[in-house]
N, C-alpha and C positions, 0 to 999 in steps of 0.2 A: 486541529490538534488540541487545543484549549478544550473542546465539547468531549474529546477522546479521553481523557483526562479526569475530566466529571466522572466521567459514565465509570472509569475505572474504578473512583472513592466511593460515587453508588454503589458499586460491587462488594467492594470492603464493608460499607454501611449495611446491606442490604441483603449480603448473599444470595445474588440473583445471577442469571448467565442473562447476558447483555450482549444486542449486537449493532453496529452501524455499518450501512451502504451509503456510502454516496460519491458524489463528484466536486471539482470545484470550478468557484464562478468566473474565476480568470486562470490562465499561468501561473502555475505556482510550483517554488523549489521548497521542498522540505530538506532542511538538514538534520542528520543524526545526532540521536544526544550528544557523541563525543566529539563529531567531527566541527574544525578550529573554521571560524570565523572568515578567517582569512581566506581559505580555501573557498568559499562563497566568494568573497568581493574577486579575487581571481577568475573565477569562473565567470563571476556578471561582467568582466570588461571583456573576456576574449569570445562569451559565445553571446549572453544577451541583450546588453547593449547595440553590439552589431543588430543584432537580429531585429530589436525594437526599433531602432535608427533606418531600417531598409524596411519597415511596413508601416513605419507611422507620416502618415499626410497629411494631421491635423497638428501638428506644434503643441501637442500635450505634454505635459510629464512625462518621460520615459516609466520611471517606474509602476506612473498611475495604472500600466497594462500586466503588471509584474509584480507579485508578491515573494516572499520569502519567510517560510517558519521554519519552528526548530519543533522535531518530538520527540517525544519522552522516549521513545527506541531509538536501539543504538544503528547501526549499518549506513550503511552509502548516502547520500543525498540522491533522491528521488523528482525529476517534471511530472507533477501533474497536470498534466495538457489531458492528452487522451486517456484516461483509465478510469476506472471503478475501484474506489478503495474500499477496505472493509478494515474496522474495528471491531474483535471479540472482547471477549472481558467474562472471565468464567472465576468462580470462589476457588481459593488456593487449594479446600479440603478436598476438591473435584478433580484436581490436577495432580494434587503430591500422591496419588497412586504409583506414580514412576514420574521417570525424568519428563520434566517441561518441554524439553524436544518433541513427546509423544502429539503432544497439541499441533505440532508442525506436520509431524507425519497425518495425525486424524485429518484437516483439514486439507492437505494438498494432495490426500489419495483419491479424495472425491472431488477437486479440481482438477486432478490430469484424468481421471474417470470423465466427469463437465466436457473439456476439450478433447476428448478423444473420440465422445458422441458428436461432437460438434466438425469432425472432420479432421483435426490435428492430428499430430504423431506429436505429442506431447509424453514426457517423461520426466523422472525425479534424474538430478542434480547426484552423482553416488558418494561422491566425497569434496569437501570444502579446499579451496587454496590454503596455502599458507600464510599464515598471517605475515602483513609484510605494514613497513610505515607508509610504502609505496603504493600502496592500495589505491584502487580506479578512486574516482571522486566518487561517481555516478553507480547509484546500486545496482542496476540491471549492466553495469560491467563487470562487478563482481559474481564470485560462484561461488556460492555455499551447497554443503549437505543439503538436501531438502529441495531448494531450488526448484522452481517447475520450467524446463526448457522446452520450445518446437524446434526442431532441430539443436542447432549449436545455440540457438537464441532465447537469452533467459526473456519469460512473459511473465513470471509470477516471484514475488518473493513477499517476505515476510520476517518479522522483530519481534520481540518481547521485552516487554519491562513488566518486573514484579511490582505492586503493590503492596500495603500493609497484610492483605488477607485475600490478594486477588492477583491476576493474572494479566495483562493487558498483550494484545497479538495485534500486530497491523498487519496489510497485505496489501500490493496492487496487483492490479492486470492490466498489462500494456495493451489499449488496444491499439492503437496504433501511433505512426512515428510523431513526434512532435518536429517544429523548429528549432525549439529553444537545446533539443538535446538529437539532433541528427541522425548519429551514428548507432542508434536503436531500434531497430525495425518492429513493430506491434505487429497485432493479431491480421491485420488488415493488409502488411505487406508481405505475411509468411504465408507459403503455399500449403496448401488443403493434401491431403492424401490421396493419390487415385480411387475414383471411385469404383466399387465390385465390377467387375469385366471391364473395365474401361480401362485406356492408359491417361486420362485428365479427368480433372479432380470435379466435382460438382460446384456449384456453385458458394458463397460462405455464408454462412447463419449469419446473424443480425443481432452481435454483441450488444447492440448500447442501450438494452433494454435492461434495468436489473435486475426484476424477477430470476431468470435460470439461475447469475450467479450469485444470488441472494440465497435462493432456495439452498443451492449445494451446500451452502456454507451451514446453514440450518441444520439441513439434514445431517449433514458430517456430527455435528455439532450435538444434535439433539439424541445420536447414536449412544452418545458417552457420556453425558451429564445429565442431570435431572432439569429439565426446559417445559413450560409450557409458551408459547412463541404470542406474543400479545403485538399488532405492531400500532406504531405511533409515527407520523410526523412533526411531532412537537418534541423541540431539546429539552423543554422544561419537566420530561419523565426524567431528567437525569439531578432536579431540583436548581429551580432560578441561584440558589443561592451559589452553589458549588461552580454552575456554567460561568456566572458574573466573575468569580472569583478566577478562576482559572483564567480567563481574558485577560483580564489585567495583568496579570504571571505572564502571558505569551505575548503580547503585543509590548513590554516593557525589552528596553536592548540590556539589562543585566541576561534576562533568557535568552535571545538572538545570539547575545556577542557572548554568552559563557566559557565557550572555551576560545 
């Protein structure tokens, strides 16, 4: 989140369209900017504590298996166990053509396009819940607009926060269920489409490579802004200075415990 962050102010500084894929190294629960504190420690005594307490064999730390950040977008709290995240970051002069939404529709029309070659019956989300205080904890129990479901089951969603002069969009895709968040089911435990003349479905693609959904996002992306696509494995295209800084901000509990 802290590297997501960078890359954002880059964009402000920079006017570049920016993007990141990746996964993470352990468990990890991202909380939304506004969601309370509290609602985290809740959630680690009734699902991951258990969880870490019935797989661990070695008398470690419970938490050493189990991280917890907060990002700068707003919506659910998010397990990254199984998924592929993605970070855009597009200049605001690219975007204020229309509403900021449009960036949600660009991107997740050629994600349900992605999964729909890939065997899914994947679909947009037509209209959002109402807002409630009641709201799920867990993102992928809420429905929003936009939304990318396989069946009734949300696999994609995505946030934005504005920056000074920039855009920032997060995303995941479920690929499949985790422990720490159960009642989920990923790409892995949702069924394929029948396949042409057949009544069962073929066999499933091989998500956890990132290429396909790196490209999409690319492509989607590179339809509607001005992009030449350079890539890198070094965070330090996003300058040591800003990555350094931003860490310090995310690993501090004034950011964890903010609200």
């Amino acid at each position: 989140m802290a590297i997501d962050d960078a890359m954002l102010q880059w964009c402000d500084i920079h006017q570049q369209v920016a993007l990141r894929i990746y996964r993470w190294s352990k468990p990890t629960l991202s909380l939304g900017y506004f969601q309370p504190w509290e609602e985290w420690l809740a959630y680690r005594a009734q699902v991951v504590l258990p969880q870490l307490s019935n797989n661990d064999s070695n008398n470690t730390p419970l938490d050493s298996h189990f991280e917890v950040v907060r990002r700068r977008t707003g919506g659910g709290a998010i397990v990254h166990h199984h998924d592929w995240t993605y970070s855009l970051a597009v200049p605001w002069d690219q975007v204020r053509l229309g509403p900021t939404r449009n960036l949600y529709q660009w991107i997740h029309d050629g994600l349900v396009t992605w999964l729909n070659r890939s065997g899914f019956s994947a679909h947009l989300q037509a209209t959002s819940e109402p807002a409630s205080k009641s709201a799920a904890f867990l993102c992928f129990k809420r429905r929003t607009e936009g939304d990318i479901l396989v069946g009734n089951e949300k696999v994609i969603g995505s946030a934005q926060r504005r920056g000074k002069r920039s855009l920032l969009q997060h995303g995941s895709v479920l690929l499949a269920r985790s422990n720490f968040a159960d009642v989920l089911p990923g790409l892995a435990e949702l069924p394929l489409k029948p396949a042409p003349g057949s009544s069962t479905s073929g066999a499933k693609p091989n998500l956890n490579e990132p290429s396909p959904f790196g490209r999409v996002i690319m492509e989607s992306a590179g339809q509607r802004f001005d992009v030449t696509w350079q890539s890198s494995n070094n965070i330090d295209s996003f300058e040591p200075e800003l990555v350094n800084e931003n860490l310090v901000i995310h690993r501090s509990s004034t950011w964890l415990e903010r609200v």
